[in-house]
C-alpha positions in Angstrom: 34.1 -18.3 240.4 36.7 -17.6 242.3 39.1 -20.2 241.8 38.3 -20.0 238.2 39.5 -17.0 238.5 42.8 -17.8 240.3 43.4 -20.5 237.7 43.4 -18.4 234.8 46.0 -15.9 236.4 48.4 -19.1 236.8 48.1 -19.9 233.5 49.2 -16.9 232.4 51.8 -16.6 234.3 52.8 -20.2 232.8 52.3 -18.8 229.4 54.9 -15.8 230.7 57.5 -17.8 232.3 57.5 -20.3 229.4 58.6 -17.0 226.9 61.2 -15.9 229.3 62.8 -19.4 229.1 62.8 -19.7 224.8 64.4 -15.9 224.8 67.0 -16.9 227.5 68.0 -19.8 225.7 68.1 -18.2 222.6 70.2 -15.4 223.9 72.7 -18.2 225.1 72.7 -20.2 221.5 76.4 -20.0 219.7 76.1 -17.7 216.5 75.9 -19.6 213.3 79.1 -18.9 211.0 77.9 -18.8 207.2 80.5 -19.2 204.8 81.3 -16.6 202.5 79.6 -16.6 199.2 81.8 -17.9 195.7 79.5 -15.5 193.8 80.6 -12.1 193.9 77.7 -9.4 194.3 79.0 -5.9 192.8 77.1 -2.5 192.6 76.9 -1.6 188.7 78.0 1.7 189.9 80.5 1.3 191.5 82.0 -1.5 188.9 81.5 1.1 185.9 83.8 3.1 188.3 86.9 1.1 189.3 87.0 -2.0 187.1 89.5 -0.6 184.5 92.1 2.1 187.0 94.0 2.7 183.5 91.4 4.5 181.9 90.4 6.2 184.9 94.1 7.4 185.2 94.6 8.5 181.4 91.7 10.6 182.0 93.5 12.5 184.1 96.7 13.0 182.1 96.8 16.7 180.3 96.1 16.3 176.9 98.8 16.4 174.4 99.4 18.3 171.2 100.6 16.9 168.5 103.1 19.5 165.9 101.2 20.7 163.4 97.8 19.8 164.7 95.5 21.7 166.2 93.3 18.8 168.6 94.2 17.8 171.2 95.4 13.6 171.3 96.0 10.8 173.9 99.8 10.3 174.1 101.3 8.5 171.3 104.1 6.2 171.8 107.7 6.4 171.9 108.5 5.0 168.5 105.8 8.1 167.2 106.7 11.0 169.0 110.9 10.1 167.9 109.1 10.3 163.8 107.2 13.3 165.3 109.7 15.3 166.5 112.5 14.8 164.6 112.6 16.7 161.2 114.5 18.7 159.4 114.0 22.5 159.8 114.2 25.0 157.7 114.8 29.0 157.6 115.5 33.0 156.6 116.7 35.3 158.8 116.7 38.8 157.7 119.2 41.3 159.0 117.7 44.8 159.1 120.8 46.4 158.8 121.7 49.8 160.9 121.7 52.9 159.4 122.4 56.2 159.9 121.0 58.0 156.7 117.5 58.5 157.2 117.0 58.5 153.3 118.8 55.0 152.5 116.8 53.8 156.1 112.8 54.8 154.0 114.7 53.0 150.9 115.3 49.9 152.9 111.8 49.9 154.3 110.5 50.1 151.4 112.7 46.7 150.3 111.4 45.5 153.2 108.3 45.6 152.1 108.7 43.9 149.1 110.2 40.8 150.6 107.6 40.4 153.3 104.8 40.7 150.6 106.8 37.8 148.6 107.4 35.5 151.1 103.8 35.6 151.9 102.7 35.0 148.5 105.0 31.6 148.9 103.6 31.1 152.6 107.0 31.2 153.7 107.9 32.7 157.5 111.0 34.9 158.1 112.8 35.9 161.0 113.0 39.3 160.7 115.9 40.9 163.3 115.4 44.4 163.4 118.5 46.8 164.1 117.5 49.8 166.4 118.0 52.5 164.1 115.3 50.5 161.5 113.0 50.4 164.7 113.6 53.9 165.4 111.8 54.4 162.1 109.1 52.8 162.2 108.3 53.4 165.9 107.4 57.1 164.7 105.3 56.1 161.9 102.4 54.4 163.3 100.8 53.0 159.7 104.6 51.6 160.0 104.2 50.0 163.4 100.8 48.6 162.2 102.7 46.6 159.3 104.8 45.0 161.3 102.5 44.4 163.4 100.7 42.7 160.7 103.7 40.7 159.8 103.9 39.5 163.2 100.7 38.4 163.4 100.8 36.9 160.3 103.4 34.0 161.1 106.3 36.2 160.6 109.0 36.9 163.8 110.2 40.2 165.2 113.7 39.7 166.4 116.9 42.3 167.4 120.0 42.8 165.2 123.3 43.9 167.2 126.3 45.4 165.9 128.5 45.6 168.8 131.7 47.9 168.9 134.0 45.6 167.6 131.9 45.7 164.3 133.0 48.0 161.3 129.3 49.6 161.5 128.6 49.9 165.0 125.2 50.9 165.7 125.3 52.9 168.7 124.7 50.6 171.2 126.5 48.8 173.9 127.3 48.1 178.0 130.5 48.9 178.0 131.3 51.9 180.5 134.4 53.2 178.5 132.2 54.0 175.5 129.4 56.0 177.0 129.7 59.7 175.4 132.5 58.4 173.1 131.9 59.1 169.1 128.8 57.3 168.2 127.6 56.0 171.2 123.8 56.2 171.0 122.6 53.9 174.4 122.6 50.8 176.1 122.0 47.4 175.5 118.3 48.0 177.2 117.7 51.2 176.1 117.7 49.4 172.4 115.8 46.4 173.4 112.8 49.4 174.1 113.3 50.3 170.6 112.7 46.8 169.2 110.4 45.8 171.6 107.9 48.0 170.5 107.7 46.4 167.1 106.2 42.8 168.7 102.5 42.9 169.6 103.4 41.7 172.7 106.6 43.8 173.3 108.6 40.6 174.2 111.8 39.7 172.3 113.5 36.2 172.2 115.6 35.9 169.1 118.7 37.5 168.2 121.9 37.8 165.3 124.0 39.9 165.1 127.0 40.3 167.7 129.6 37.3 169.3 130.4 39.0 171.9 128.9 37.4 175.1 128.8 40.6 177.3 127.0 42.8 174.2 123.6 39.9 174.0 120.9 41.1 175.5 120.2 38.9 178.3 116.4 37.9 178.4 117.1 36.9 173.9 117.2 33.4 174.3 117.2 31.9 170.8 119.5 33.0 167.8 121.1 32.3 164.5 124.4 32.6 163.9 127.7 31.2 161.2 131.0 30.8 160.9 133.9 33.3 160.8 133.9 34.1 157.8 130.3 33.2 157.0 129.9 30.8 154.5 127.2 28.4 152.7 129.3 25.5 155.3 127.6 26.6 157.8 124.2 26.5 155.8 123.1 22.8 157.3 123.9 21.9 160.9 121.9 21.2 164.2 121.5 23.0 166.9 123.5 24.7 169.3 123.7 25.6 172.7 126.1 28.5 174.0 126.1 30.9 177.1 126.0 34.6 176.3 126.7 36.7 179.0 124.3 35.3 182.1 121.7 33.7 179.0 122.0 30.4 177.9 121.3 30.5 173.9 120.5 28.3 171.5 121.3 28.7 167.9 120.2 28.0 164.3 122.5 27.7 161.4 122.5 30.8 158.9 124.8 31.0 155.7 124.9 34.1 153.4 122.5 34.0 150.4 122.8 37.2 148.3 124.8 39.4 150.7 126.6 41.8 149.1 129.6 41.8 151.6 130.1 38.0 150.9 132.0 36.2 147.8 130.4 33.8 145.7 133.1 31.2 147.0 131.8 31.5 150.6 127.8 32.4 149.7 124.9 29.9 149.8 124.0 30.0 145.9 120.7 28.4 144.5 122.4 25.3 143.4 124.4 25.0 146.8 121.0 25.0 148.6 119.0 22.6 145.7 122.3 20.1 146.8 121.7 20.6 150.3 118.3 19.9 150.7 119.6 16.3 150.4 122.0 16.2 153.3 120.1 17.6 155.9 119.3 15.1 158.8 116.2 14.6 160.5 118.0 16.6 163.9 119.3 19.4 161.6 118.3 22.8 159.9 119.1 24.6 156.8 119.6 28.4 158.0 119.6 31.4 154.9 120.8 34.9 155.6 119.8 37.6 153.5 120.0 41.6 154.5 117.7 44.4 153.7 120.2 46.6 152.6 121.8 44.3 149.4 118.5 42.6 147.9 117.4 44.8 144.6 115.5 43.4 141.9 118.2 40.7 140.8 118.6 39.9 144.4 114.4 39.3 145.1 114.3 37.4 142.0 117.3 35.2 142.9 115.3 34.5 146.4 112.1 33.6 144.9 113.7 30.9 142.8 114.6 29.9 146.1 110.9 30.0 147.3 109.7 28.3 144.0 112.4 25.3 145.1 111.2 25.3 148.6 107.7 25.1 147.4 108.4 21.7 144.7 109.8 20.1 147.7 106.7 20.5 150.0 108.9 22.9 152.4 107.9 25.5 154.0 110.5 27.7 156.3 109.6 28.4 160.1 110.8 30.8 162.4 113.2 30.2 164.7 111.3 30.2 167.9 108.6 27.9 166.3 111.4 25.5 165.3 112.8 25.3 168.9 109.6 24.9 170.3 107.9 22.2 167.7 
């Protein structure tokens, strides 16, 4: 029994040593190098993800808008955006004369009136450049403030007219020291900006006609329209330009005189000058009209809506000038 005993534990140790030895050796063996596979194994995920870094890239761009659109669009070529971009512009700039007879001022506005109402029954957008003593008016009538307002919101721009010193009616206003309590003399430069500012929605200004003088432009107006000296329909079709008034770097739209008393029919954009014109204006240009409250009576609105009526055969519809800068 006993021995039988004793055998059995050898045998186990046997069995223990024997284990030992296969793990040892094992432990010993070289690792087996496997060559990499040919097939490749990718995540679905992860492929979805990263196989096209183009797409994944464009998704990232901001959108674009294209002019005259309102959805937004994936960039459009170079060849496009040149057929885009470039086309003729067209516009009216109205000069709200000053005044200092509160009587012919009401008649004006009442003018004014009339011409808004028309353009808007021809869907066309003026640029209307206020003088202070017109938005000294209407900034104590609040049904008047409301109006233009209105026009504002309705497509229609609210811009500052300046006749500086050197002008034959001078409205008031100016920077220069020497003239402060001198005959006339009604503020500064800011002090009318606060006039006119009231008049936009937002109380910002950014277009201008008026004065040449560099020291007399309000410095924050940073778009205008301006002719030559004298004015004349030549100046009706050109491109842009760019000038420095004072410490503001302006760009300008072409304006030529249409109806303005002040200007002879040799120099004045007539109907037929403008139907003649709307065939030489380049793709980088713009045809620029000038009328003024003070001179358009009944032979002078009819004279402008045959003018609309033209505008309106040839699929043309006039901007202001800070949407035609910014297009």
């Amino acid at each position: 029994m006993k021995q039988s005993y004793l055998n059995g534990i050898i045998v186990v140790l046997i069995l223990i040593a024997a284990g030992l030895g296969w793990t040892l050796l094992s432990l010993n063996k070289p690792a087996q190098i496997t060559e990499p596979s040919t097939t490749e194994v990718t995540d679905p995920i992860v492929a979805d993800t990263e196989s096209d870094t183009s797409t994944a890239t464009d998704k990232r761009k901001p959108p674009r808008f294209i002019p005259g659109t309102t959805t937004q669009t994936e960039p459009v070529s170079a060849d496009t955006e040149t057929i885009l971009d470039l086309t003729p512009g067209y516009l009216i700039t109205v000069h709200i004369e000053p005044e200092q007879n509160p009587t012919v001022e009401r008649q004006n506005w009442g003018t004014l009136n009339t011409l808004v109402n028309l353009a808007n029954e021809y869907d066309m957008k003026l640029s209307l450049h206020f003088s202070a003593s017109m938005a000294s008016l209407v900034s104590q009538n609040m049904e008047f403030i409301d109006t233009v307002w209105k026009w504002e919101r309705d497509g229609h721009e609210i811009g500052v007219h300046h006749h500086d010193p050197s002008h034959a009616a001078w409205d008031g206003y100016t920077d220069d020291a020497s003239l402060i309590g001198s005959r006339g003399y009604l503020g500064t430069i800011n002090e009318m900006m606060d006039l006119v500012s009231a008049l936009s929605v937002d109380k910002t200004i950014l277009t201008g006609s008026g004065t040449s003088n560099p020291d007399e432009w309000p410095e924050w107006v940073i778009y205008g329209s301006r002719g030559g000296s004298p004015p004349s329909y030549k100046q009706m079709v050109m491109p842009a330009e760019t000038d420095v008034m004072g410490n503001t770097t302006v760009t300008f739209l072409p304006k030529a005189p249409f109806n303005v008393s002040m200007i002879s029919a040799a120099n004045s954009a007539t109907y037929d000058r403008i139907e003649d014109a709307l065939n030489d204006v380049d793709p980088d240009e713009y045809l620029g009209l000038t009328i003024t409250d003070k001179t358009l009576d009944d032979q002078g609105l009819a004279d402008l809506e045959r003018v609309f009526q033209l505008y309106v055969d040839n699929n043309i519809q006039t901007q202001t000038i800070e949407v035609l800068l910014n297009r």
